[in-house]
N, CA and C of each residue as an Amber inpcrd file, in Angstrom:
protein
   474
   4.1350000  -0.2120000 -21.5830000   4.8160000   0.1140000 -20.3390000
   5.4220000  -1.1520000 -19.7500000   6.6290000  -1.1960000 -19.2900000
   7.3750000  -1.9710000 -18.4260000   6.8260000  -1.9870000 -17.3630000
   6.3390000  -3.1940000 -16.3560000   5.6940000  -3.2960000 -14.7490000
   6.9840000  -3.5870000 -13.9670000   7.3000000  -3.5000000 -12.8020000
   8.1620000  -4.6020000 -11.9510000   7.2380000  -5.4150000 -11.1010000
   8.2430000  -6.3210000 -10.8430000   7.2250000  -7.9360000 -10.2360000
   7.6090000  -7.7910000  -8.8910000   7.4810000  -7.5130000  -8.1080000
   8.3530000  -7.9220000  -6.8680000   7.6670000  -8.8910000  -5.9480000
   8.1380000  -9.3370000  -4.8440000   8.0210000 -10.1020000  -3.8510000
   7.5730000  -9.4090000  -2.6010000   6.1430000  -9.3710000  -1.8160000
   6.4080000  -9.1320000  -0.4820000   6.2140000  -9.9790000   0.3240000
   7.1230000 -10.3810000   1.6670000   7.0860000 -11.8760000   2.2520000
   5.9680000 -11.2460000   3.4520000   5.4760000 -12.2590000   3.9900000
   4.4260000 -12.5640000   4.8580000   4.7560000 -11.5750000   6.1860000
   4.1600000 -10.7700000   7.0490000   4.3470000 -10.2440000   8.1180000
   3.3160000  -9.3220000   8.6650000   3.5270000  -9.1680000  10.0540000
   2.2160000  -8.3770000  10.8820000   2.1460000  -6.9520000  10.4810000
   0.9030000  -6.3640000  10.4280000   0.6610000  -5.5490000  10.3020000
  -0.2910000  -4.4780000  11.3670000  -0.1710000  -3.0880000  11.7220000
  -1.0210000  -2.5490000  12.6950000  -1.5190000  -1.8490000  11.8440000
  -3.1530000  -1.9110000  11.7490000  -3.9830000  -1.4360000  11.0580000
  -5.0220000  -0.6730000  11.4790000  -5.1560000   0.2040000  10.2300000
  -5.9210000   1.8270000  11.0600000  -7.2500000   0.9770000  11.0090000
  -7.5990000  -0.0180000  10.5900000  -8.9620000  -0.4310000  10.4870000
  -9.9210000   0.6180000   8.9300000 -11.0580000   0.3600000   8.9870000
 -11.8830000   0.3810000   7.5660000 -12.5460000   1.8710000   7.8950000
 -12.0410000   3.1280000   7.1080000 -12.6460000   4.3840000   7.0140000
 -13.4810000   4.5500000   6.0710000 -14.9170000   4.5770000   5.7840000
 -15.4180000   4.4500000   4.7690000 -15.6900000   6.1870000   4.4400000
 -15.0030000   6.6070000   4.9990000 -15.0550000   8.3860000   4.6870000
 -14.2610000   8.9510000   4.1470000 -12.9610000   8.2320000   4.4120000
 -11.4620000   8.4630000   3.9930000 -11.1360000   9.5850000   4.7100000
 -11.0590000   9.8370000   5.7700000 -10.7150000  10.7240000   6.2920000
  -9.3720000  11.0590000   6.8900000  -8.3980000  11.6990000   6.0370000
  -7.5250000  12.1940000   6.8960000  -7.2430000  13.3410000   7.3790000
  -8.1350000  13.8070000   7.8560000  -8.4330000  15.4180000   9.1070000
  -7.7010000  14.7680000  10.5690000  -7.4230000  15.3910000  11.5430000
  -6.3180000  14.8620000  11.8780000  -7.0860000  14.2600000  13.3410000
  -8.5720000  14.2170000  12.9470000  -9.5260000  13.4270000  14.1560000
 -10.4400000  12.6560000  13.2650000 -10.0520000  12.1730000  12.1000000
 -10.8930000  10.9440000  10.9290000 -10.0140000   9.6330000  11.7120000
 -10.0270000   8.4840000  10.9170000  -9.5200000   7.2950000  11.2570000
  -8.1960000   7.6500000  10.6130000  -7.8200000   7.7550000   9.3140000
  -6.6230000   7.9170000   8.4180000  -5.6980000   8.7930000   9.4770000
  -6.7610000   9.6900000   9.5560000  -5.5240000  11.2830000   9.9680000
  -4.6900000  10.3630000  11.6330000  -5.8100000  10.2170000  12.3280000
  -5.2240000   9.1250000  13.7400000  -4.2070000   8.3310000  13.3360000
  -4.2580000   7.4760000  12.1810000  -3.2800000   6.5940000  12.3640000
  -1.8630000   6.9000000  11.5420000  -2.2890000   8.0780000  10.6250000
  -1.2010000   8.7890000  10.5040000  -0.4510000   9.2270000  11.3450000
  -1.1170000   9.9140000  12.0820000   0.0260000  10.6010000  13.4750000
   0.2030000   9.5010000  14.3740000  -0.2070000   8.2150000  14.4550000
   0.6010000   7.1120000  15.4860000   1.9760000   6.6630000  14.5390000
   1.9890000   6.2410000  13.0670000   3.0090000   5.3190000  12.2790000
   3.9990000   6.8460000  12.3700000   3.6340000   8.1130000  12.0000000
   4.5550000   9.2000000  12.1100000   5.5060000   8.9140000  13.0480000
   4.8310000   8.8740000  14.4820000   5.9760000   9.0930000  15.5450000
   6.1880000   8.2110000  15.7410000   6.3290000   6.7200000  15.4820000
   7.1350000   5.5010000  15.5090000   8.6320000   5.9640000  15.1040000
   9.4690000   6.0190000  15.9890000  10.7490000   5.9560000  15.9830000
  11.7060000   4.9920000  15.6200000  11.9140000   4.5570000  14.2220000
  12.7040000   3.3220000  13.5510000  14.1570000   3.5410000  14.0940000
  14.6320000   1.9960000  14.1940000  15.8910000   2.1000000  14.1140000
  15.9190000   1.8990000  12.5580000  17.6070000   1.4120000  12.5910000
  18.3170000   1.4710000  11.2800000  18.0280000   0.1920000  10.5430000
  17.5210000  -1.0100000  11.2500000  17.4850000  -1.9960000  11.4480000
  15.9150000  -2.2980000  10.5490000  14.9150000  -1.5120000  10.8650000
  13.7820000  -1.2080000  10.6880000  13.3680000  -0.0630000   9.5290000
  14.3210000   0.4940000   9.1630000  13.9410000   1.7590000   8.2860000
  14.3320000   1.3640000   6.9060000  13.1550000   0.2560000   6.5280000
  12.7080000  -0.0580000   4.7280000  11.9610000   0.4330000   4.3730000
  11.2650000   0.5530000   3.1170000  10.4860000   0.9880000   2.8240000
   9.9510000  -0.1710000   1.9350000   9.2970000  -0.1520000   0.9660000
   7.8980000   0.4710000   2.0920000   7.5050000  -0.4230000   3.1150000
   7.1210000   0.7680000   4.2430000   6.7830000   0.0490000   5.4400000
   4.7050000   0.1380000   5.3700000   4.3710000   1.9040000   4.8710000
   3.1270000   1.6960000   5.4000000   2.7190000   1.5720000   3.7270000
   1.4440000   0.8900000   4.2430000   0.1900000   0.9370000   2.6470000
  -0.8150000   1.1620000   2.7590000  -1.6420000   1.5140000   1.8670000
  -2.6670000   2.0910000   1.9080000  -3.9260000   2.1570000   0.9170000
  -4.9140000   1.2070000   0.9450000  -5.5280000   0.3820000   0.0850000
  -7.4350000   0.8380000   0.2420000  -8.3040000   0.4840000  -0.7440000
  -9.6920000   0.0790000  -0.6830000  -9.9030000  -0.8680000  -0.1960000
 -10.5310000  -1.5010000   0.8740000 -11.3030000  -2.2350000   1.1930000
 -11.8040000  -3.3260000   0.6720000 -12.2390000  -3.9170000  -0.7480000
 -13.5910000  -4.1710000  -1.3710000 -14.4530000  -4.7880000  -0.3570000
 -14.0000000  -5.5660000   0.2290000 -15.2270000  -6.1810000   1.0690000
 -15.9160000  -5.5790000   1.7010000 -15.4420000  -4.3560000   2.7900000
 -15.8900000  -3.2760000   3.5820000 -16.2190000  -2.1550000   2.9870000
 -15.6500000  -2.0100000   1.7830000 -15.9590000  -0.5940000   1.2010000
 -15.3980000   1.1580000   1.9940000 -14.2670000   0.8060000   2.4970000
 -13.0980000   1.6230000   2.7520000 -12.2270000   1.6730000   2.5870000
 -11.6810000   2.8380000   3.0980000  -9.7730000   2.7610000   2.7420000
  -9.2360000   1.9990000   4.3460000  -8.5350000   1.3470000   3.9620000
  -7.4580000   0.9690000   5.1090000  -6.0820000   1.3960000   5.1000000
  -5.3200000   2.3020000   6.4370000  -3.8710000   2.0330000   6.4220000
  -3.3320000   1.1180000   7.1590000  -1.9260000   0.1090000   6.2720000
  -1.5350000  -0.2420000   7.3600000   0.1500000   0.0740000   7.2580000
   1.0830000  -0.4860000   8.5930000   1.8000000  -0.2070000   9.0720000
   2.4520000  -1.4750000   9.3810000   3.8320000  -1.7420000   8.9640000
   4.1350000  -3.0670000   9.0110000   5.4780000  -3.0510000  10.3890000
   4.9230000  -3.8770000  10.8420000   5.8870000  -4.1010000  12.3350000
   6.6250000  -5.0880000  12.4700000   7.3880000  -4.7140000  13.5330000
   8.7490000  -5.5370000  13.9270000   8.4550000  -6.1340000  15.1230000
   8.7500000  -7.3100000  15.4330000   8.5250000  -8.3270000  16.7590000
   8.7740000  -7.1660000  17.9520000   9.2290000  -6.0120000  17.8930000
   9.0660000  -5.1760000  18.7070000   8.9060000  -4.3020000  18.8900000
   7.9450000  -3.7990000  18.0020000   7.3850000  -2.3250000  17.7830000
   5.8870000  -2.5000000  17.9760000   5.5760000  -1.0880000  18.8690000
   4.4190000  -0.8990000  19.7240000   3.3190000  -0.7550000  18.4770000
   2.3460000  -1.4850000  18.5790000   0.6900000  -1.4780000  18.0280000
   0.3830000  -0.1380000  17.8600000   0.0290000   0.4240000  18.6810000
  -0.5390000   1.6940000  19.2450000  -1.5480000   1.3080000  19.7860000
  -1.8620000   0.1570000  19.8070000  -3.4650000  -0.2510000  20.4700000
  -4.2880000  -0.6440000  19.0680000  -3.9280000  -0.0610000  17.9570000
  -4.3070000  -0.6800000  16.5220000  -4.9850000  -2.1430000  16.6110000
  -5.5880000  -2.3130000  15.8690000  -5.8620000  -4.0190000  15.5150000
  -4.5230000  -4.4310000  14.7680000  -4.2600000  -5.6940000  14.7980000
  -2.6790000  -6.2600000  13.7600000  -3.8050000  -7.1990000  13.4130000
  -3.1040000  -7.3390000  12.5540000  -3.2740000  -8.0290000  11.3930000
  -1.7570000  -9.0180000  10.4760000  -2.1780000  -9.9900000  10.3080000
  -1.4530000 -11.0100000   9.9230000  -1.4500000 -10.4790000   7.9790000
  -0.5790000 -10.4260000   7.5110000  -0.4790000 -10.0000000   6.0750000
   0.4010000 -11.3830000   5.2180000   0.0260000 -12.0910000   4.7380000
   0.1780000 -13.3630000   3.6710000   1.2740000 -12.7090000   2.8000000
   1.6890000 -12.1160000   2.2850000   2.5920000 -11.2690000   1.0970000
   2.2020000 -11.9800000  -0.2760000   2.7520000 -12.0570000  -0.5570000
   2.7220000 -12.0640000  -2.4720000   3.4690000 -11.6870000  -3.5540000
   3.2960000 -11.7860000  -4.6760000   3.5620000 -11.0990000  -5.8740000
   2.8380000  -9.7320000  -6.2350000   3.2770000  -9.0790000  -6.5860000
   3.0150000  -7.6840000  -6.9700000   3.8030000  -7.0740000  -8.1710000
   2.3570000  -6.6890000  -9.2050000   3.3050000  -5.8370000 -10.2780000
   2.6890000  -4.3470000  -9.9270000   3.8910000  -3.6180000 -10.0070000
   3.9690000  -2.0490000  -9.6580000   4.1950000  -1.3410000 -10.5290000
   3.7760000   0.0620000 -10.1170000   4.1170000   1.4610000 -11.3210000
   3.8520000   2.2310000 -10.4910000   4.4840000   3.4330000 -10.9210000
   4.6750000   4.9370000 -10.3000000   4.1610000   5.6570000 -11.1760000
   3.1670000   6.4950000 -10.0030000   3.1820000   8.2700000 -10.6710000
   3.1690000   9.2970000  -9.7820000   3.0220000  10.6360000  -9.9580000
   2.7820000  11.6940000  -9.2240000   1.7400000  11.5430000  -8.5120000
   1.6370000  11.5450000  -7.4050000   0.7120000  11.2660000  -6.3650000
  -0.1630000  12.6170000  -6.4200000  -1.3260000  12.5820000  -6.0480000
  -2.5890000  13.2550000  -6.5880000  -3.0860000  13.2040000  -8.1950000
  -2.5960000  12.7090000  -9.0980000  -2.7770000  13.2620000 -10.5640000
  -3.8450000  11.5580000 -10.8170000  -4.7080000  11.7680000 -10.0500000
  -6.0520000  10.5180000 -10.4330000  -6.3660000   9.9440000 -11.5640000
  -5.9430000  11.0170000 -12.7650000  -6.1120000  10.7950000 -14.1590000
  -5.0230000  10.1460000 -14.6200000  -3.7170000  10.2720000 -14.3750000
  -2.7340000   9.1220000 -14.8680000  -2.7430000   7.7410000 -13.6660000
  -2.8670000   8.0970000 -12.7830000  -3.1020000   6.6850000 -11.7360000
  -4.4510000   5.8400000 -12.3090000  -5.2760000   6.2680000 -12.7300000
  -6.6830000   5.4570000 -13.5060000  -6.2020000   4.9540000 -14.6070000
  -5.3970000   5.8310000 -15.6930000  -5.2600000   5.0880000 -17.0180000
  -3.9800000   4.1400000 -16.8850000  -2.8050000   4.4370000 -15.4600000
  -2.2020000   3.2950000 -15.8310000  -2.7360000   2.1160000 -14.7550000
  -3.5360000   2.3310000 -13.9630000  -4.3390000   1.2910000 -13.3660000
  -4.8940000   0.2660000 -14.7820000  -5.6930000   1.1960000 -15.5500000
  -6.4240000   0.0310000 -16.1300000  -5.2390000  -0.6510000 -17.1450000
  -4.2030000   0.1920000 -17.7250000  -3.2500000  -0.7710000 -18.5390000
  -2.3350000  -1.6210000 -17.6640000  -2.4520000  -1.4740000 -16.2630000
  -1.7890000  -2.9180000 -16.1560000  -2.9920000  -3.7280000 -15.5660000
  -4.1380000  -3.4940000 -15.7810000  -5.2060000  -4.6590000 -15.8270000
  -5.2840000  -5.2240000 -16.7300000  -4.9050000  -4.4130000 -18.0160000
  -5.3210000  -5.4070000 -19.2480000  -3.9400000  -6.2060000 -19.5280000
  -2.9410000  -5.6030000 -18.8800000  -1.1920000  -6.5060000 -18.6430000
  -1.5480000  -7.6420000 -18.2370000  -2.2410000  -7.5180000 -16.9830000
  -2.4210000  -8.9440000 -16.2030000  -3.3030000  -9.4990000 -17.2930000
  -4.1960000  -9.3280000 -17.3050000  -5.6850000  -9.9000000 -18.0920000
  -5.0920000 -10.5840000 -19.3160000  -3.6490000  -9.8540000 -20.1090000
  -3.5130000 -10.5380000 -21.7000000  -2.4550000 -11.6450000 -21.0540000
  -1.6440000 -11.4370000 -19.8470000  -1.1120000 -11.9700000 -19.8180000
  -0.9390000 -13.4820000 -19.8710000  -0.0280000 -14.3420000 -20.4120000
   0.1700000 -15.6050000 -20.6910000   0.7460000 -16.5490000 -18.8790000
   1.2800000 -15.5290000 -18.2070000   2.4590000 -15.9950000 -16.9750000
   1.0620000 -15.3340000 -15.6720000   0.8900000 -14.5160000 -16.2370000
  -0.3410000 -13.9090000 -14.4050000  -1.2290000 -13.6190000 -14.5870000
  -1.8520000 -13.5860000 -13.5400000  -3.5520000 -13.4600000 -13.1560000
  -3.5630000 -12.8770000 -11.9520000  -5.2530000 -11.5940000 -11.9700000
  -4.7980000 -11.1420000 -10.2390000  -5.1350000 -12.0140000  -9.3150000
  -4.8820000 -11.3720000  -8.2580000  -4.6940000 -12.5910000  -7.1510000
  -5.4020000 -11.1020000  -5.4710000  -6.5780000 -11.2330000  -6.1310000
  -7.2420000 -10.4880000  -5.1430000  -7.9640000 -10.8140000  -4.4030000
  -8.1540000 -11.2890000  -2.9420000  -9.2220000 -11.6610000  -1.7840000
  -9.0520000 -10.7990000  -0.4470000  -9.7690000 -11.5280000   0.3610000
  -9.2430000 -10.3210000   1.5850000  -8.2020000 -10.3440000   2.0100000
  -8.0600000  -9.0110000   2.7450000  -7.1940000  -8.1650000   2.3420000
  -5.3960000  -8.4080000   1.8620000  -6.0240000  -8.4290000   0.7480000
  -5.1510000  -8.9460000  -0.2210000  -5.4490000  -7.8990000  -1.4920000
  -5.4590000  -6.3160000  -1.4550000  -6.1380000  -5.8260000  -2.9830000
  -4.8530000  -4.9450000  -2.9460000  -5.3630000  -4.4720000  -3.9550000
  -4.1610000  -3.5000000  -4.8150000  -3.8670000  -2.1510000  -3.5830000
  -2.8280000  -1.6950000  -3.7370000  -2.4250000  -0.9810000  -2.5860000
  -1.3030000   0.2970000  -2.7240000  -0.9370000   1.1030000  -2.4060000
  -0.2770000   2.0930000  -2.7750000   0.4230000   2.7200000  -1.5060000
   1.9200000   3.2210000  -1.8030000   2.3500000   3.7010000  -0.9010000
   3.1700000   4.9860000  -1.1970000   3.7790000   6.2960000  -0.8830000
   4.4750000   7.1580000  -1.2590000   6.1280000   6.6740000  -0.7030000
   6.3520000   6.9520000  -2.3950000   7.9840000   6.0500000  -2.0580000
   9.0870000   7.4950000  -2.0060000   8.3550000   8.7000000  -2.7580000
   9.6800000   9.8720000  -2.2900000   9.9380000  10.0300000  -0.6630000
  11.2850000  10.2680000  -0.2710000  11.5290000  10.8750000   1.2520000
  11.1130000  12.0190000   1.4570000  10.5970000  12.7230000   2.6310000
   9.7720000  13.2530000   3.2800000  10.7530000  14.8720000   2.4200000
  12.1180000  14.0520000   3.0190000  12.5330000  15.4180000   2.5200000
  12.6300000  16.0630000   1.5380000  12.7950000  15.4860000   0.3810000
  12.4580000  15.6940000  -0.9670000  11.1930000  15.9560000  -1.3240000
  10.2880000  15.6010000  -0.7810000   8.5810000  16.1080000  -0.5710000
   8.7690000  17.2290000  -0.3820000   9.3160000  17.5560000   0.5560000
   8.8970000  19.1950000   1.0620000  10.0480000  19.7060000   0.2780000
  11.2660000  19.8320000  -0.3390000  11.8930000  20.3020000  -1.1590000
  11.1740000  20.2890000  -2.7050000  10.6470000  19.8780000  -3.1880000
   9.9470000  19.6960000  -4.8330000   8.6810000  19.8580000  -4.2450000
   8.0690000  19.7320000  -3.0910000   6.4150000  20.1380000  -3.5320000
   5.3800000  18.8990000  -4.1530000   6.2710000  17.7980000  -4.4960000
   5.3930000  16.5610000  -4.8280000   5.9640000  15.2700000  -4.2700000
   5.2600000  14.4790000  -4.4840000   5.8680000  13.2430000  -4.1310000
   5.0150000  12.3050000  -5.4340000   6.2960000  10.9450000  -5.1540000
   5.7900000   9.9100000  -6.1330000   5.1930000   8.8260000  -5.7070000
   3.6170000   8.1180000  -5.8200000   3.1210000   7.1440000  -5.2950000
   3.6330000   5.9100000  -6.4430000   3.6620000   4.8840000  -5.5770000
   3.8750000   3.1280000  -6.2640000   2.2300000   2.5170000  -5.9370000
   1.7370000   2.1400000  -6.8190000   1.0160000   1.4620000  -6.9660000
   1.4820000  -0.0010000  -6.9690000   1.0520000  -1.2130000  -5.8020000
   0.9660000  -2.5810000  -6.0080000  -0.1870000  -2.9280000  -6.6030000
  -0.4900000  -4.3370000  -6.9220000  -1.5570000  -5.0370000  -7.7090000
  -1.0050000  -6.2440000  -7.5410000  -1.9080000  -6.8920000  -6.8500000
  -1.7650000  -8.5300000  -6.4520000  -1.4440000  -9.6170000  -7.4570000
  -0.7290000 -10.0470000  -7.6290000  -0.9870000 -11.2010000  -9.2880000
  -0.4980000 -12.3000000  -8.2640000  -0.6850000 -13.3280000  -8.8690000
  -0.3190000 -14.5470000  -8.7560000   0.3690000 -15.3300000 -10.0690000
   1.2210000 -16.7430000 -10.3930000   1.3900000 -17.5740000 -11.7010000
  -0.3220000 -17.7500000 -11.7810000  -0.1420000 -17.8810000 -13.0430000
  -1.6090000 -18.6380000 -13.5860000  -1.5410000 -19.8740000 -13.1750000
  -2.3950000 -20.8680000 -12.7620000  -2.6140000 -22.0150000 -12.6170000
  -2.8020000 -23.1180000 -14.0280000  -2.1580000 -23.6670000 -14.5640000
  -2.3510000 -24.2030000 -15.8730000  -3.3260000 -25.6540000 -15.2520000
């Protein structure tokens, strides 16, 4: 399989904080901070993608969402969080299908792992992360959507 490498540069983030339930019922932590990043009203200026992500924990042992902001877009009262960016190699699949998101999880572990050029590059919160890259509207037209998987790498250090 082909990965892409991309770049994400350094910026604040409003974060649902650590759900160790995963709850997105629409009174869990997830489901709350879903319906705050929902009704954030982007300008044109502001409407990239991906904006939100959505990751494990390891240290805490939850899921976290976050929500990446603009020098003038409201918190919600959220904790922010300062986000370092990085390198990231990515892949797509059908979002819910756990069984192809696991097997190409582990082949681009063993990508990184054989690799000669990278190594991961995982600490806090800094882990592998996922976001749904189809538009809403095409979601509800097809019935699925497609998740991107990130994965932290860094150059190897020689």
């Amino acid at each position: 399989m082909e990965y892409r490498i991309i770049s994400l540069p350094s910026f604040k983030v409003a974060s649902s904080g650590v759900d160790k339930e995963s709850d997105f019922s629409i009174n869990g932590i997830l489901g709350k901070f879903d319906k705050y990043f929902s009704s954030v009203k982007l300008s044109k200026r502001d409407s990239f993608m991906p904006r939100d992500f959505l990751f494990f924990d390891e240290e805490k042992q939850g899921m976290v969402w976050w929500w990446a902001l603009s020098e003038d877009m409201d918190d919600g009262g959220n904790e922010v969080v300062d986000f370092e960016g990085g390198y990231y190699l990515t892949y797509v699949f059908k979002d819910g299908d756990e069984e192809t998101d696991s097997k190409l999880y582990n082949q681009a572990l063993s990508y990184i792992e054989n690799s000669d050029v990278f190594e991961l590059d995982i600490r806090k919160n800094h882990y592998a992360m996922g976001h749904i890259i189809t538009p809403s509207e095409i979601i509800k037209a097809q019935g699925w959507a497609q998740m991107e998987t990130f994965i932290p790498i860094k150059l190897k250090s020689n």
